[in-house]
N, C-alpha and C positions, 0 to 999 in steps of 0.2 A: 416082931409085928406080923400078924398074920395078913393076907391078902385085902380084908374089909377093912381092915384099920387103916387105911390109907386115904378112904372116902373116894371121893371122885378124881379122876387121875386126866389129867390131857398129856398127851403123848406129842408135842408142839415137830411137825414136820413140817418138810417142803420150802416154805419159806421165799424168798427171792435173790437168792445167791446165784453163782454159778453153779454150785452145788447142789440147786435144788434137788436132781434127782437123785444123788448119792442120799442124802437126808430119804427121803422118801422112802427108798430101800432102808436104811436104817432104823426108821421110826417105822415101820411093816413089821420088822423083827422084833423090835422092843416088843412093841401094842399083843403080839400073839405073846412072848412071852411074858409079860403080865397078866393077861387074862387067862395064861395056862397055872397061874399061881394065883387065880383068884380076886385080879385086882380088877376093882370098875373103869378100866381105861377106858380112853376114846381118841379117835384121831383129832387132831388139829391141825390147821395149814394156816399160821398167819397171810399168808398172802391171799385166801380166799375169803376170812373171818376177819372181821376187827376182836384187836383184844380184849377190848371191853365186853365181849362174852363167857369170857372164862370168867369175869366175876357174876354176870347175869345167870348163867348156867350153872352156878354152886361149884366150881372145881376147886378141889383142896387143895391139888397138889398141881401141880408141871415136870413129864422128862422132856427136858429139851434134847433132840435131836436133830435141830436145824445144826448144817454146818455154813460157814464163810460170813460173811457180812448179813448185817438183820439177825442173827442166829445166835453168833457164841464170840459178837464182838461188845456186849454189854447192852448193845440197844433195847433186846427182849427182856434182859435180865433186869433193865432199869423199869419197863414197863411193868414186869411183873413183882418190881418195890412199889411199885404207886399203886398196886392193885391188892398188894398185900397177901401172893399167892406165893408161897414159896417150890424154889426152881433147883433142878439139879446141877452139877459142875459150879464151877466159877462165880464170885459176884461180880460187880457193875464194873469196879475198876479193875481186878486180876482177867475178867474175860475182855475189858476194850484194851490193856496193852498188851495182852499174848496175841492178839490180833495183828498187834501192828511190830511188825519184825524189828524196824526201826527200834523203838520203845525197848522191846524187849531186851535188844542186844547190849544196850545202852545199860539197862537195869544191872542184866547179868556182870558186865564189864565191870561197873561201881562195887558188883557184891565179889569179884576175883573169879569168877567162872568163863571158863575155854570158852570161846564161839570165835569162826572165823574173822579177816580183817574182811570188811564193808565198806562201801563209799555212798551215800545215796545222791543218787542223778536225777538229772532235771532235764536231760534232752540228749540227742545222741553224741553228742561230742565231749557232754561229758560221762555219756557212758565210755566211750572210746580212752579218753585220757583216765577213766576208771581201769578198764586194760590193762594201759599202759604201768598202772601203779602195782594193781593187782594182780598182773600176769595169766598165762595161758595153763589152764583152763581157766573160764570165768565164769559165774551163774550171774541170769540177769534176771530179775521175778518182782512182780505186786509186790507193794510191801504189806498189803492190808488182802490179801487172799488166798486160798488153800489149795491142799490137794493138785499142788504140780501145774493150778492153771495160768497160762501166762508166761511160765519158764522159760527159758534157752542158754544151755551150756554153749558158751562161744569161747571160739578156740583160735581166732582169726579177726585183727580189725574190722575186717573188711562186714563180719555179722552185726558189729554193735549196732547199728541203724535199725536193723528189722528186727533185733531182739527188742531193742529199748521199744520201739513202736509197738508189738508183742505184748509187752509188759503193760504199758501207757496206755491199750484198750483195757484191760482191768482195772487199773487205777492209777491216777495223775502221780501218785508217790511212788517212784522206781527206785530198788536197790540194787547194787553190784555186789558180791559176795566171791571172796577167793573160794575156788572150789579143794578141797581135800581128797585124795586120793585114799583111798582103802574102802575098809569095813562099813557097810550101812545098817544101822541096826535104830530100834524103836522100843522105848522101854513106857508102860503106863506107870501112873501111882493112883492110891486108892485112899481113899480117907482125909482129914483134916489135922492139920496142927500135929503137936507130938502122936497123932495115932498114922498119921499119912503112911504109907509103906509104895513101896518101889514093886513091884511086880515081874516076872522071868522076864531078862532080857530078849528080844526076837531080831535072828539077824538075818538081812534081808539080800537075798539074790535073784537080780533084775535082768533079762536076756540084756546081753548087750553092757550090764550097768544102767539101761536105761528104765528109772523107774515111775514112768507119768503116770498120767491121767488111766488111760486105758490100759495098762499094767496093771495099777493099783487095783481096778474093781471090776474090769468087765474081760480079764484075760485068765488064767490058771497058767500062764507059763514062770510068773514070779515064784519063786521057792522063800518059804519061809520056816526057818528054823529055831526052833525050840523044844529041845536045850538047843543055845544057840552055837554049841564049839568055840565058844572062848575060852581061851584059859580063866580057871575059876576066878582069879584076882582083878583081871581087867572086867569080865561080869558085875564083879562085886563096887569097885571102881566106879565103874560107868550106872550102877543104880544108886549110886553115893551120889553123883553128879547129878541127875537128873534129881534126885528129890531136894537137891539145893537148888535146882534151877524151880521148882513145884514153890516151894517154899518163897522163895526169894521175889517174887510176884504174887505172893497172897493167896495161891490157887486154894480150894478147895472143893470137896468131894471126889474128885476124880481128873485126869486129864492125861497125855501121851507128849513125849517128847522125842524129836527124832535126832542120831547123834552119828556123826561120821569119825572113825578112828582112824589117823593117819595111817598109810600100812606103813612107815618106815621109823616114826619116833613112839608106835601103837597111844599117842595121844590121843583123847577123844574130845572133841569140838560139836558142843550144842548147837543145833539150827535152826530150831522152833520148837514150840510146844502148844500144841492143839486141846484146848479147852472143852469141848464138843467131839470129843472122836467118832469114827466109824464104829455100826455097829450094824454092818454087812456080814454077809455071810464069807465075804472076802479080810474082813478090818482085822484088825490087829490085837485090839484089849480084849475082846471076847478068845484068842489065841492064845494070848502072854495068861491071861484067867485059868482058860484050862489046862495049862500047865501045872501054876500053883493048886489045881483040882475045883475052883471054881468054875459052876456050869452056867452056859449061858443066861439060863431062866432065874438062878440066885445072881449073876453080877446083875443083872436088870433090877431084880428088888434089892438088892443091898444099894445101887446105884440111888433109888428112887427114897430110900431111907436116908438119904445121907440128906434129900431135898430143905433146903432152908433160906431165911431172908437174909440179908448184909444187915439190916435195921429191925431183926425181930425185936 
């Protein structure tokens, strides 16, 4: 498909997430790279617009680049079934339970796939006897949001109180998560059904091990590597894994999954997989892309070609 054949493109950013401005940044990059290929894009910001102008305004298509809540938990995907505009990533149900960590882990666990043991809490006491179960180090996190907001590795009773409280300003649903020691690494997948493929592993070194918010996007001290120095097998392995975890939730067009290797049994343990990824000048798929030689300007229209409805 050449750049016209797409018709009219919205570029969905911003949004009302935490994330809003990571999106922002994201859907900036898209929008030039589309219109550096031709395509009639346009910005959008549900949070500024009602949807119901994407069908007043003729738009054929949607890249979604909202990320967190409103964005790439099914709610826009559903609006834009009712609207009849087909959207990129995920449909209605693979984008609302990759959202929600709970869900997810529960899926993967029924399908035989690694992820850490979890407890979800309801207050700080029972984050604490989470702890106690799950041992030191602990992650405590939103179960319904992204990109590290909310977090806190505790390492000490005496945190659970102000982690869980931490967490419980993002969202009423907390979970505890045994933390894994070793390797961090983020693999995307591309495509749909038997065509999906796993793309170059990227493994991720954080000052400290510490890889938030402000690491991920607005630092350069993060190193990220690819090729990532795995031995070839565990590479091979750990994109085996992920496009079972792709699969096993329905995902389609595209999506990122982030995976921690034990450094002592080199087991690798799924921890979420992000529907909506970054596509900063920092993010990861446009990185793990060009490795396999895709450039930024074709993942943006292969991404935008994959665009469709759950109920076409």
């Amino acid at each position: 498909m050449t750049g016209k054949d797409f018709g009219k493109v919205a570029v969905l950013m911003g949004g009302r997430s935490a994330e809003r401005e990571v999106s922002i940044m994201s859907g900036t990059g898209v929008l030039k790279a589309l219109r550096s290929k031709g395509v009639d894009a346009h910005a959008f910001d549900p949070a500024e617009r009602d949807m119901s102008e994407l069908k007043r305004d003729g738009f054929a298509r949607c890249f979604i680049a909202l990320h967190g809540r409103f964005g790439e938990d099914g709610t826009v995907q559903g609006a834009l079934e009712l609207l009849g505009i087909p959207y990129t990533g995920p449909g209605v149900m693979a984008s609302a339970v990759a959202m929600d960590k709970l869900m997810t882990k529960r899926i993967w666990v029924a399908e035989g796939l690694s992820t850490p043991a979890w407890r979800q809490v309801r207050s700080a006491a029972e984050t604490r006897a989470a702890f106690e179960a799950l041992g030191s180090p602990m992650i405590v996190k939103p179960v319904r949001e992204g990109s590290t907001i909310g977090l806190t590795k505790v390492v000490s009773a005496e945190q659970c109180e102000a982690a869980y409280a931490l967490a419980a300003q993002q969202d009423p649903m907390v979970m505890c998560e045994q933390f894994i020691a070793g390797d961090e690494v983020t693999c995307p997948v591309l495509g749909t059904g038997g065509s999906a493929r796993a793309l170059p592993v990227i493994r991720i070194v954080a000052p400290d091990g510490n890889y938030d918010y402000q690491n991920k996007y607005f630092t350069d001290d993060t190193q990220y590597l690819v090729p990532c120095g795995l031995p070839e097998g565990e590479e091979a392995a750990i994109q085996a894994l992920v496009l079972k975890a792709f699969l096993a939730l329905d995902c389609r067009g595209w999506a990122r999954a982030d995976v921690m290797i034990d450094a002592v049994t080199r087991k690798p343990y799924l921890l979420e997989i992000n529907t909506s990824p970054g596509m900063t000048g920092h993010s990861l798929v446009p990185m793990s892309a060009r490795a396999a030689g895709i450039s930024y300007e074709d993942l943006c229209v292969r991404l935008l070609a994959t665009a469709a409805l759950d109920n076409a």
